[in-house]
C-alpha positions in Angstrom: 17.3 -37.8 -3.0 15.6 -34.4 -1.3 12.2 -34.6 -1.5 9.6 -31.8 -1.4 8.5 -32.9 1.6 11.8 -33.3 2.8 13.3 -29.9 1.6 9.9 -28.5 3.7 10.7 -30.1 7.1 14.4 -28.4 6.7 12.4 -24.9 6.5 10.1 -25.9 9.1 10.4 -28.8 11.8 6.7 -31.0 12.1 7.4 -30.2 15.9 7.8 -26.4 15.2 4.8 -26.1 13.1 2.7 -27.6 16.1 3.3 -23.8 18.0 1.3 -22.4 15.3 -1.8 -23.7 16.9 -1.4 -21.3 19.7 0.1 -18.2 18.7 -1.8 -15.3 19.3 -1.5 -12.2 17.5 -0.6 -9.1 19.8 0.2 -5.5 18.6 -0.3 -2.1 19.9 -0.3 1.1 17.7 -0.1 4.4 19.6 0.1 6.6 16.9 -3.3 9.1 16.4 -3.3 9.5 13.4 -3.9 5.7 12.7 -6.3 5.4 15.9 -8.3 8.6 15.0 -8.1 9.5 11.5 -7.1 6.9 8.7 -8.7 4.3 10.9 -12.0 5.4 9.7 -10.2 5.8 6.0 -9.4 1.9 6.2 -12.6 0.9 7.3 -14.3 2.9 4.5 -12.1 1.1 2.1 -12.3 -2.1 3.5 -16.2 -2.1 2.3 -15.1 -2.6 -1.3 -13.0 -5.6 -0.9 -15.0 -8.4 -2.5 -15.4 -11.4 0.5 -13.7 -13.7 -2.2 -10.7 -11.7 -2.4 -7.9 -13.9 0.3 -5.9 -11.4 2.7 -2.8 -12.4 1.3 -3.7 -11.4 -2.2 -4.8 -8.0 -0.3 -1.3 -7.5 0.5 0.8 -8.3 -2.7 -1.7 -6.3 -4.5 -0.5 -3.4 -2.6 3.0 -4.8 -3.1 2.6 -4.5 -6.7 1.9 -0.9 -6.8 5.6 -0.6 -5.2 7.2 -3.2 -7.8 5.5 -1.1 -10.5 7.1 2.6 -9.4 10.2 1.0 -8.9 10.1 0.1 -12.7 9.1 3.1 -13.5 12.1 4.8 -11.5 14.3 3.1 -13.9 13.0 4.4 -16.5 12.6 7.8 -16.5 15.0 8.7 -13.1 18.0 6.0 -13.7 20.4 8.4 -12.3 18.4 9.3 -9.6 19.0 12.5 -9.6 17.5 14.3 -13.2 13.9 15.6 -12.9 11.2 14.0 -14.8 7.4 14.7 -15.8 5.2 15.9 -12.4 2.9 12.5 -13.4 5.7 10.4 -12.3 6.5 11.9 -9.2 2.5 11.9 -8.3 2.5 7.8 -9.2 5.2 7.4 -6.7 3.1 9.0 -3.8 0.1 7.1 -5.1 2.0 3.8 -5.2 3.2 4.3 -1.8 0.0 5.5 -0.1 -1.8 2.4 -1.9 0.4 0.1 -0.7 -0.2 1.2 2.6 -3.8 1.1 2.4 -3.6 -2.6 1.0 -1.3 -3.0 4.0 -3.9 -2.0 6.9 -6.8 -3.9 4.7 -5.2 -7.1 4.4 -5.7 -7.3 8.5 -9.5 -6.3 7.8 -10.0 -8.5 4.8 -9.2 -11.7 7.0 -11.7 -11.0 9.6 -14.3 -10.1 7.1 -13.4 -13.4 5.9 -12.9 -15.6 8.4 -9.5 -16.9 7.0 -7.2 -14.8 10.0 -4.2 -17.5 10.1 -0.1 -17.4 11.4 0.8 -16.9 7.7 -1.1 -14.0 7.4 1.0 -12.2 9.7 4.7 -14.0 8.1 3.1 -12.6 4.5 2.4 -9.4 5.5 5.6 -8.3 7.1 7.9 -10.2 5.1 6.3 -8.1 2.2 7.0 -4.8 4.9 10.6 -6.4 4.9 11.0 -6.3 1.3 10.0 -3.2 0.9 12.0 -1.5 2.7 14.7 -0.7 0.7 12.2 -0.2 -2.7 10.0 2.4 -1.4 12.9 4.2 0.0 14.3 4.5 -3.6 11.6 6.3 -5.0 12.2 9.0 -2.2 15.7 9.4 -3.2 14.8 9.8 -7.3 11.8 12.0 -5.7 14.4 14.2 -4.0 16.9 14.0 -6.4 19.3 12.4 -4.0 20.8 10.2 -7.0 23.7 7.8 -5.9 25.8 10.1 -3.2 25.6 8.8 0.3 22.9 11.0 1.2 21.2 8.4 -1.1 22.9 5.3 0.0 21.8 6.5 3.2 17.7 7.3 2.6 17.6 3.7 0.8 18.8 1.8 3.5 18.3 3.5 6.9 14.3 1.8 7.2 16.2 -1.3 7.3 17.4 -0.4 10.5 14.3 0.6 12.5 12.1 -2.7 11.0 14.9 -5.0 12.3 14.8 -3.7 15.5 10.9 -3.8 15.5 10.8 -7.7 14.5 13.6 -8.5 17.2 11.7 -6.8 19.9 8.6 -8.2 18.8 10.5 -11.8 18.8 11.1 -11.3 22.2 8.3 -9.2 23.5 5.7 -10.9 21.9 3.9 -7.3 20.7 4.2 -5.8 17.5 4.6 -2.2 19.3 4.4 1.2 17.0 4.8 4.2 19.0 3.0 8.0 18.3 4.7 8.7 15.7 6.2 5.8 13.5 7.4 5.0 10.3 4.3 3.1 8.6 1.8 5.6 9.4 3.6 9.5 9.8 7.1 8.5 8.5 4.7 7.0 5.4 2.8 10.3 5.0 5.7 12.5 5.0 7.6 10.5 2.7 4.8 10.9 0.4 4.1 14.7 1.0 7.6 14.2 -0.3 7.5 13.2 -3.1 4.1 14.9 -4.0 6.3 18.4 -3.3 8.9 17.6 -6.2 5.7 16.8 -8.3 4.5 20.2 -7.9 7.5 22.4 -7.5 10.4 20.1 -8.6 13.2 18.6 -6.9 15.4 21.2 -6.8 14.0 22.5 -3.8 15.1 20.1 -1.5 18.7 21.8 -3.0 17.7 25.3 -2.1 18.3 27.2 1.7 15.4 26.6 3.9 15.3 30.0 5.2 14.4 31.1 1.2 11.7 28.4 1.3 10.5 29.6 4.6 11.0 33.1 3.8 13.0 33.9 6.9 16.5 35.1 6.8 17.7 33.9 9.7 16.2 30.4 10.2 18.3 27.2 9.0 20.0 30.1 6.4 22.8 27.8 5.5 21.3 24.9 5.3 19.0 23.2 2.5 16.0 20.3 2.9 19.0 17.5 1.9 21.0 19.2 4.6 18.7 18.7 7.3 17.2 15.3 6.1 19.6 12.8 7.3 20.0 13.9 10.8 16.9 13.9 11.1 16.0 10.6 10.2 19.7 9.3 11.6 18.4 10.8 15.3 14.7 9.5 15.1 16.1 6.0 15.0 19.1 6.6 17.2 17.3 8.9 19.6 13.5 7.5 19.9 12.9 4.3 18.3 16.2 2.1 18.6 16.3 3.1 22.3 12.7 1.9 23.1 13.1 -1.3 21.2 16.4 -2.3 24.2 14.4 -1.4 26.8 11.5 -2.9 25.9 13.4 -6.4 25.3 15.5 -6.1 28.6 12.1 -5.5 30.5 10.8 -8.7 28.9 13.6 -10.6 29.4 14.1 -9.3 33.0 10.2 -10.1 33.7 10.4 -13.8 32.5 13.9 -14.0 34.7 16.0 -14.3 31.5 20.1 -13.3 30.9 18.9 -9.8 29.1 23.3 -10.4 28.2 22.8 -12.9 25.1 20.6 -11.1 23.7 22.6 -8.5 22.2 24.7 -11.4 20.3 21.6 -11.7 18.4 22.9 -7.9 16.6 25.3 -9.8 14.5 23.2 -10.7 11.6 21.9 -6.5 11.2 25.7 -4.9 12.1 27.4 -7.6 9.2 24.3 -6.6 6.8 24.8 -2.7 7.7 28.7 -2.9 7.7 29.1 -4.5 4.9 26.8 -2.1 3.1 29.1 0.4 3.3 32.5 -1.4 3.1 31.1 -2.3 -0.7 29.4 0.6 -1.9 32.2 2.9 -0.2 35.2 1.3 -0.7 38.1 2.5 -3.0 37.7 -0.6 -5.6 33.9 -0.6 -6.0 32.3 1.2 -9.4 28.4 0.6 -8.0 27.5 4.4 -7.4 29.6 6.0 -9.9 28.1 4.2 -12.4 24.3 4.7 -11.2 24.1 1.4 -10.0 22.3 2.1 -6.5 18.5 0.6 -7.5 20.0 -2.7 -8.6 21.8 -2.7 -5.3 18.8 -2.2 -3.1 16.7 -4.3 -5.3 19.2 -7.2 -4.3 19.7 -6.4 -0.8 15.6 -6.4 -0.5 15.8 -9.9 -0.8 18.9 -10.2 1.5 16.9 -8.2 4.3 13.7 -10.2 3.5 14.9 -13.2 4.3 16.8 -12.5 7.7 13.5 -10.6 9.2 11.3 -13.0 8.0 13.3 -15.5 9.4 12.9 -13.9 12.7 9.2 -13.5 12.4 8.9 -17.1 11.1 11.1 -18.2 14.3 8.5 -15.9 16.8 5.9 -17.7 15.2 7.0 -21.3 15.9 8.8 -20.7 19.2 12.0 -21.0 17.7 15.3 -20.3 18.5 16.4 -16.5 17.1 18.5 -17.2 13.3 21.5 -15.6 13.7 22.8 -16.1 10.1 21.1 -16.2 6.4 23.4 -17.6 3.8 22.4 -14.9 1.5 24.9 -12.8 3.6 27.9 -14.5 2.2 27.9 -12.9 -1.4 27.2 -8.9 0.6 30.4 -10.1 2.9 32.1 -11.4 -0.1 31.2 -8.7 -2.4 32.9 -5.8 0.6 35.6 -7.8 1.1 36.9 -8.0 -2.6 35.8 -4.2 -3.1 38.4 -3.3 -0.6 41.2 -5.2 -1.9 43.1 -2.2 -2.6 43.3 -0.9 0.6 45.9 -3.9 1.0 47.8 -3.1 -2.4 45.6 -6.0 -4.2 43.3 -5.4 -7.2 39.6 -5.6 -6.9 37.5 -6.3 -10.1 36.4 -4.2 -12.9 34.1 -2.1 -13.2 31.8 -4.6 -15.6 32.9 -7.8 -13.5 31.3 -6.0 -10.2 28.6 -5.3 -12.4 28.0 -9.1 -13.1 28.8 -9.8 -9.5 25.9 -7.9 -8.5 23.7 -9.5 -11.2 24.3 -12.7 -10.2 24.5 -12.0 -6.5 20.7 -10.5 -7.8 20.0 -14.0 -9.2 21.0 -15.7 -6.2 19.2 -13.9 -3.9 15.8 -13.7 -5.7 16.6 -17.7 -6.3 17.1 -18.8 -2.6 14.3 -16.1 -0.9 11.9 -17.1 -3.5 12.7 -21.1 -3.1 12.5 -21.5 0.9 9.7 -19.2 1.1 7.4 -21.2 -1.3 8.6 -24.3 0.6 7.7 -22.6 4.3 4.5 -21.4 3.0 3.6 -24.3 1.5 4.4 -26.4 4.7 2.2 -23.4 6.4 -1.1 -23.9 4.4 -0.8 -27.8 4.7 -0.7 -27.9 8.4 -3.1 -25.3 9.0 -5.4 -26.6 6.0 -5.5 -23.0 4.1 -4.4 -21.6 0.9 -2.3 -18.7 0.6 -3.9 -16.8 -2.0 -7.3 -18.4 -2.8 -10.0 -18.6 -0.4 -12.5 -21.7 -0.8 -15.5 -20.3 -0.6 -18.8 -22.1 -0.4 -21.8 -19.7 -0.6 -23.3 -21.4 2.0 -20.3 -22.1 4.5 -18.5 -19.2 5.9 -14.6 -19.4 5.8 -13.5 -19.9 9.3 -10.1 -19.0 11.2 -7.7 -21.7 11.4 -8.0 -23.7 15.0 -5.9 -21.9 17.7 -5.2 -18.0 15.8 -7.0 -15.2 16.9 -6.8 -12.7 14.7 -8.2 -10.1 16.6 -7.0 -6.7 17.6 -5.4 -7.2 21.1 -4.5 -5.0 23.9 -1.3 -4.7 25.5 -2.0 -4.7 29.6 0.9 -2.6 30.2 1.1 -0.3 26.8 -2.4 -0.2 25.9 -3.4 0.9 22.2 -4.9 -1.3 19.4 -3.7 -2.3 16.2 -5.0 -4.3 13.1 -3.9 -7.7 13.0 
C-alpha cells in the first residue's frame, strides 16, 4: 500500500529536501527597460498588495488572467484565424501584461512579507513553464495566424528559449536575462501586438510592409507574417540559445567538469520539439485541419511544465538533471502512429486522434497536477510554510524560512539585479 507519505518521498528524497536549507536565490536581469522603467511600475504596484495576500497566490492570480483569455480564445477566435470584436483583442493584451505584473510582484510580495522560501521560486516558474505555450496562442488568434505552421510555430517556439534558460540556470546557478529578453521586451511587443489588431484588425499583419510603412521600396514583397518567424527563429538561434552554451561550458569548465555530458542532457527538449512536428505534420494526423491547435498546446503546457519544473525542482535540491518525464510517451506515441502511412500502414481517424488527444489531455493534466501537489506539499512540510496562505499574527511578522535568501543578488562576473 503507497502511502501519501510514501508517494511524497518518491517526488522528493528526505535527503534531497535537506539542500533546500541552503539554496540561495541568484539572478541577473540586464535588460533597461526592467532596471529603469517598469521597475518603478512594479514597485508602485506592489503598494497595493494587501501584507495577507501569500506570494504564491500573487502569481496564480496573474496566471488566471492567462487561463481566462485562453477561454475566451475559444470562443470567439476557434479557428484562429476570423476577426473578432476590438474588446477581445484589448483583453488579450491586458491579460498578458497583468500576468506579467503579478509575475514581477510575487518576488516583491514575499519580501514585504517575510515568507521568501525555495517553493516560491519552483511556483513561479513552473507557472512561466506553463505558460508558455498559452500566451503564445493568443498571439497567433491576435494575428490571425490560425492553424498553418506559421501558427504551430508562434505557439511553441517560447518553449525553446525557457528550456534553455532553466538548463543553464541548473547548471550556472543564475537565472540570467539578457538586454533584451522574452519576459520583459519580447512581453511588450507581443502585446503591442495584439493591441495593433485591436485597433486596426488583423489583417494587417497580411498586408506588404512597405504599404504599412509607406515606402515602396522597403520589405515591398513581404508582409508582418512574412517577416515574423525569422525573426523570432534567429533571436533564439542567433542570441539567446548561443549564450545559454557558453555560459554552461564556462561553468562547467570553471568547476573542472566534462562540459561533453552535458549536451546528452538535450534529449528530453529535441524528443518534445521533434515529435511536435512529426504529429502535427505528418500525413495521417487531422489536428490542424480540423482547428485543433489550442487543445494541442493546452496539452503540451502540461507536457513542458513538468520537464522544466522538474529541472528547476532538481537545481533546487542538488539533484541529478531528469532526463525523461513519462508524460513524453503519449507525444512519442501519438507522432509515431500519425506517421504510420509513411510505411503503407493506416493511422487513426480523424475523431479517434481527436479522443487521443483528449485523453492524452486528461492524462497530462492528471499526472502534472498529482506529483506537483505531492512535491509541494512535501515542500511546505519541511520548510514549515503554506503555499498559498500566509499565517499571519498581527503581532508576529512572517519570517523567511531558515537558510533562503530571498533577496536580489548580484552576479560577480555579469552584474545586474533581478527580483527574486
Amino acid at each position: 500500500m503507497v502511502t501519501k507519505k510514501t508517494a511524497k518521498a518518491e517526488c522528493i528524497s528526505p535527503d534531497a529536501l535537506q539542500h533546500l536549507k541552503s539554496y540561495k536565490y541568484q539572478a541577473v536581469d540586464k535588460s533597461f527597460v526592467s532596471r529603469y522603467i517598469l521597475k518603478h511600475y512594479w514597485e508602485f504596484c506592489a503598494n497595493f498588495l494587501p501584507r495577507w495576500l501569500a506570494p504564491n497566490a500573487v502569481t496564480l492570480i496573474g496566471f488566471g488572467f492567462i487561463i481566462s483569455n485562453v477561454a475566451l480564445l475559444t470562443i470567439m477566435i476557434p479557428d484562429l484565424v476570423s476577426p473578432t470584436e476590438p474588446w477581445v483583442y484589448f483583453s488579450f493584451a491586458f491579460g498578458m501584461w497583468a500576468y506579467s505584473t503579478m509575475d514581477n510582484l510575487d518576488g516583491k510580495q514575499a519580501r514585504k512579507t517575510g515568507t521568501s522560501s525555495p517553493l516560491g521560486e519552483l511556483f513561479d516558474h513552473g507557472i512561466d513553464s506553463l505558460n508558455c505555450t498559452l500566451a503564445s496562442c493568443l498571439n497567433v488568434g491576435a494575428v490571425g495566424l490560425g492553424c498553418s505552421w506559421q501558427g504551430v510555430f508562434t505557439a511553441l517556439i517560447p518553449c525553446l528559449p525557457m528550456w534553455f534558460s532553466t538548463w543553464e540556470t541548473y547548471h550556472t546557478h543564475v537565472l540570467y536575462l539578457g538586454y533584451f529578453n522574452g519576459p520583459t521586451e519580447g512581453l511588450i511587443i507581443a502585446c503591442a501586438i495584439i493591441v495593433a489588431s485591436g485597433i486596426w484588425g488583423p489583417q494587417i499583419w497580411s498586408q506588404p510592409v512597405a504599404q504599412l510603412l509607406g515606402n515602396e521600396w522597403l520589405f515591398k514583397d513581404y508582409t508582418g507574417i512574412d517577416l515574423w518567424v525569422p525573426t523570432i527563429g534567429g533571436a533564439f538561434l542567433f542570441a539567446h540559445f548561443p549564450l545559454c552554451v557558453i555560459n554552461v561550458v564556462r561553468a562547467r569548465r570553471a568547476a573542472n567538469l566534462p562540459v561533453a555530458p552535458v549536451f546528452l542532457e538535450w534529449a528530453p527538449i529535441i524528443t518534445f520539439s521533434v515529435s511536435c512536428v512529426a504529429w502535427l505534420f505528418s500525413p495521417g494526423s487531422h489536428l490542424l485541419a480540423n482547428n485543433h491547435l489550442v487543445l494541442f498546446c493546452i496539452t503540451l503546457s502540461f507536457v513542458f511544465g513538468r520537464m522544466t519544473t522538474k529541472i528547476i525542482l532538481a537545481h533546487l535540491t542538488k539533484q541529478p538533471f531528469p532526463m525523461w518525464t513519462n508524460l513524453l510517451v503519449p507525444l512519442v506515441l501519438g507522432a509515431t502512429i500519425a506517421n504510420l502511412p509513411r510505411v503503407g500502414l493506416p493511422s487513426l481517424s480523424a475523431d479517434a486522434e481527436l479522443w487521443f488527444l483528449r485523453g492524452y489531455f486528461v492524462f497530462a493534466v492528471t499526472i502534472y497536477a498529482r506529483w506537483a501537489h505531492l512535491v509541494i506539499g512535501a515542500m511546505c512540510e519541511f520548510l514549515g510554510i503554506r503555499c498559498l496562505h500566509i499565517p499571519y499574527d498581527k503581532d508576529v511578522r512572517p519570517r523567511t524560512p531558515a537558510g533562503f535568501s530571498g533577496v536580489q543578488v548580484t552576479s560577480p562576473k555579469r552584474g545586474g539585479l533581478k527580483s527574486a
